[in-house]
C-alpha positions in Angstrom: 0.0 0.0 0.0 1.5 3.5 -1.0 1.9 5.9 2.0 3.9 9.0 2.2 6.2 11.1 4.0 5.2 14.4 5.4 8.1 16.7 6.8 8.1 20.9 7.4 10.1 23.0 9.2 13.4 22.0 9.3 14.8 25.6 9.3 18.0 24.8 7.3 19.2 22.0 9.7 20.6 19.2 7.4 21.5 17.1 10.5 17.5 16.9 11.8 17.0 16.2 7.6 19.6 13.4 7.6 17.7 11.4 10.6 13.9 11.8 9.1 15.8 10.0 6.2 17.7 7.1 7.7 13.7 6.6 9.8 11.7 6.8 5.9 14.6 4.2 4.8 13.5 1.7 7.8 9.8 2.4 6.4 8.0 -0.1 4.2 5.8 1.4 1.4 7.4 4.5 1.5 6.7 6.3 -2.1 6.9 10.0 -2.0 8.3 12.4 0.8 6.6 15.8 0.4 8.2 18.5 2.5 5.6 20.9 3.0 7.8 24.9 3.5 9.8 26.2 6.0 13.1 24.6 4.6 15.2 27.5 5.9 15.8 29.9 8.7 18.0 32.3 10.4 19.3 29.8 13.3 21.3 27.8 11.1 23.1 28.4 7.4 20.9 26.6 5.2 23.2 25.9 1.9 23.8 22.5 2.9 20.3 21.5 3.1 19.0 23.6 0.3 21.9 21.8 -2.0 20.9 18.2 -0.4 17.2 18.5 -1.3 18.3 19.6 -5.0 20.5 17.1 -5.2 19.2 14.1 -3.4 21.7 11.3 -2.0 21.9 8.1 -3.8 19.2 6.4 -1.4 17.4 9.5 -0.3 13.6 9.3 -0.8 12.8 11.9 -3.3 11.5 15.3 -1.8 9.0 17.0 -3.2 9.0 20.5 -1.8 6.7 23.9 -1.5 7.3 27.3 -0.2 6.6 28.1 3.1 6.5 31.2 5.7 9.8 31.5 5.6 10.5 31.1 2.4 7.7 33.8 1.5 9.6 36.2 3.6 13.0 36.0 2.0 11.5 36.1 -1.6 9.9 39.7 -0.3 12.7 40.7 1.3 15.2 39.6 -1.9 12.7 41.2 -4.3 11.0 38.5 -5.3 7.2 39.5 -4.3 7.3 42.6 -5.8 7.1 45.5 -3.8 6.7 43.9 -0.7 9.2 43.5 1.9 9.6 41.2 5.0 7.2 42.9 7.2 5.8 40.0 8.6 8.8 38.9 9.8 10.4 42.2 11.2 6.9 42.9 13.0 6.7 39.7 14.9 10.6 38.5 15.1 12.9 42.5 14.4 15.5 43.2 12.4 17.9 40.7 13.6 15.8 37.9 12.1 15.6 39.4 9.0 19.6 39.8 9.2 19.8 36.6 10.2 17.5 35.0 7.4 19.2 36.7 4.6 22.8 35.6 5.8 21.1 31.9 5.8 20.8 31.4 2.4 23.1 32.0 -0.7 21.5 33.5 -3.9 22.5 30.9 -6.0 19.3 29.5 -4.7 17.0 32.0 -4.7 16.1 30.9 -8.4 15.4 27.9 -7.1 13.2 28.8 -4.1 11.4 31.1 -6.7 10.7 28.3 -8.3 8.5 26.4 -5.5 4.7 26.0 -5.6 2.3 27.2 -3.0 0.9 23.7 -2.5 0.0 20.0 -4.2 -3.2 18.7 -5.3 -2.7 14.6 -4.8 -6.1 13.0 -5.1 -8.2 14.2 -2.1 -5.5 15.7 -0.7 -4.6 19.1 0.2 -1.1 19.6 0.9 0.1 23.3 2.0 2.4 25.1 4.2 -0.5 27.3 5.7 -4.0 26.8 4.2 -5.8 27.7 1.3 -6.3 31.0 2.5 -2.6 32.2 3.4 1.0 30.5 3.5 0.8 32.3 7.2 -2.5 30.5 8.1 -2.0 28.7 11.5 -4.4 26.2 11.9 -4.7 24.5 15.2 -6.7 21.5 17.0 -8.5 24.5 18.4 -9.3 26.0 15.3 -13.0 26.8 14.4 -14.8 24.3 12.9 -16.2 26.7 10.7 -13.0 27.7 9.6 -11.9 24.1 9.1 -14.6 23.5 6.4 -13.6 27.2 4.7 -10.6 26.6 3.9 -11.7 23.1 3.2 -14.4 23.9 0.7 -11.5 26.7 -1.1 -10.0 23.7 -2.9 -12.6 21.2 -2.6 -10.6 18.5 -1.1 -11.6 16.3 2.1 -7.9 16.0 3.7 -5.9 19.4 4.2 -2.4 18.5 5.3 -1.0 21.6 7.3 2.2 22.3 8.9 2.4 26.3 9.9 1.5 25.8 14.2 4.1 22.8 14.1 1.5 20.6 15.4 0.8 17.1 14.8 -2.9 16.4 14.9 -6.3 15.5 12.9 -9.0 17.0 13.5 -12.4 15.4 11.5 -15.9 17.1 10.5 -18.1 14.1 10.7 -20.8 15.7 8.5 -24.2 17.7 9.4 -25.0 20.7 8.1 -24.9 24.6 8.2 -28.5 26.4 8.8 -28.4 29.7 7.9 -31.6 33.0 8.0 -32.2 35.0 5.9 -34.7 38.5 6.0 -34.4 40.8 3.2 -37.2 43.0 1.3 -38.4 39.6 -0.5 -39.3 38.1 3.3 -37.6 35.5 4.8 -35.5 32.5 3.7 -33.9 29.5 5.6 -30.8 27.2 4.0 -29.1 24.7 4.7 -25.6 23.8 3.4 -24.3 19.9 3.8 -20.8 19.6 5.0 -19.4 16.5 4.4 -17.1 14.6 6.1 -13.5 16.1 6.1 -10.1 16.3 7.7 -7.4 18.6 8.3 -4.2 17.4 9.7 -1.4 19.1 11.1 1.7 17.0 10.2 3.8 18.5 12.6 7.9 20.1 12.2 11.6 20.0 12.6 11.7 16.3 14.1 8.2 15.7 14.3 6.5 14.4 11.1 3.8 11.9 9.4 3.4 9.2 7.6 0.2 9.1 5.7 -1.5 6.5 3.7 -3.6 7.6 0.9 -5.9 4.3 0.6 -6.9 3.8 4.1 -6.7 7.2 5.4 -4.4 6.0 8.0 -2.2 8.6 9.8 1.1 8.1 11.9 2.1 10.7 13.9 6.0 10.6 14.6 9.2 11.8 16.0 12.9 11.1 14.5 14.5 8.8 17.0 11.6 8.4 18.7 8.2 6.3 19.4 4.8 7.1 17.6 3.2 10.6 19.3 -0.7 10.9 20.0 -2.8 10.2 17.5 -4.3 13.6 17.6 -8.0 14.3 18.1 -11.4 14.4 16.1 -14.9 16.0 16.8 -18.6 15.7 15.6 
């Protein structure tokens, strides 16, 4: 059965990189290793990793990788996006961050990061940095459900993979419905909107990550070096 490798957030550490690969390699089934953004940061000099990922190992399992936050805010800050700067990441980390980020990465692989996707369509499947709405979308296990099925319903998938709050967990809609009331100048009008049933899962970062597999929806939560995490949590 084909199952795959979900990984974020590794902040340019090639050593935290080099583990998640030697745990897929002791993996049956393994088929595709998606690394869902975040790939650098200021903390550590990211060439090595950057070049790795490009160049995969003889034995790696083939990453497959989008943009994420970080990413977003060097391609602003490098000219990339425009007009628009690193803002985001002055306002909620200052100046030093944005020193730091910049110092990170070289710009013989800023063609290359240019180059990543926002997300992947595979089958049913969502897979983003953020959400649907925003790279910088955090969505939590105590996210609104109603927000859940909006960013959901954007794409029209029923499994959102999602790695921006760094937490590992899945969170179901079990079906029902929406009511909504309306009273305009015509009089008054009730609707009702199904939602079907639908998942968003956070797959975690850094050392923490998922294995996923696509036929029987099945979901490990894991850590490199470590035992299986919680399974996470559903609601009605």
């Amino acid at each position: 059965m084909e199952r795959w490798a979900l990984v974020s957030g590794l902040g340019g550490d090639l050593e935290v990189y080099e583990q998640i690969q030697r745990e897929l390699k002791k993996s049956r089934g393994l088929e595709r290793l998606f690394v869902l953004g975040d790939l650098i940061g200021p903390r550590h000099n990211s060439d090595a990793l950057l070049k790795r990922l490009q160049e995969p190992e003889r034995g790696d399992l083939q990453p497959e990788c989008i943009y994420g936050w970080w990413e977003e805010q060097l391609l602003a800050e490098r000219g990339y996006r425009g007009e628009r700067t690193a803002e985001a990441l002055r306002i909620n980390h200052g100046n030093d961050a944005v020193e730091g980020l910049l110092t990170s990465v070289d710009s013989g692989h800023m063609t290359w990061l240019a180059s990543l996707q926002f997300g992947f369509i595979e089958l049913d499947c969502a897979l983003l940095h953020g959400s649907s709405a925003d790279v910088g979308d955090e969505l939590k296990p105590t996210s609104s459900p109603l927000i859940l099925l909006d960013r959901l319903t954007r794409l029209d998938v029923n499994r959102l993979f999602t790695a921006r709050s760094a937490q590992q967990f899945r969170l179901d809609l079990n079906g029902g419905a929406i009511d909504s009331h309306i009273k305009d100048l015509n009089g008054e009008q009730n609707q009702q909107q199904a939602a079907p049933k639908r998942s968003v899962i956070g797959i975690g970062s850094g050392e923490l990550f998922s294995l996923y597999a696509p036929g029987s929806d099945h979901i490990e939560f894991l850590k490199a070096g470590g035992k299986p995490v919680s399974r996470g949590l559903g609601f009605g």
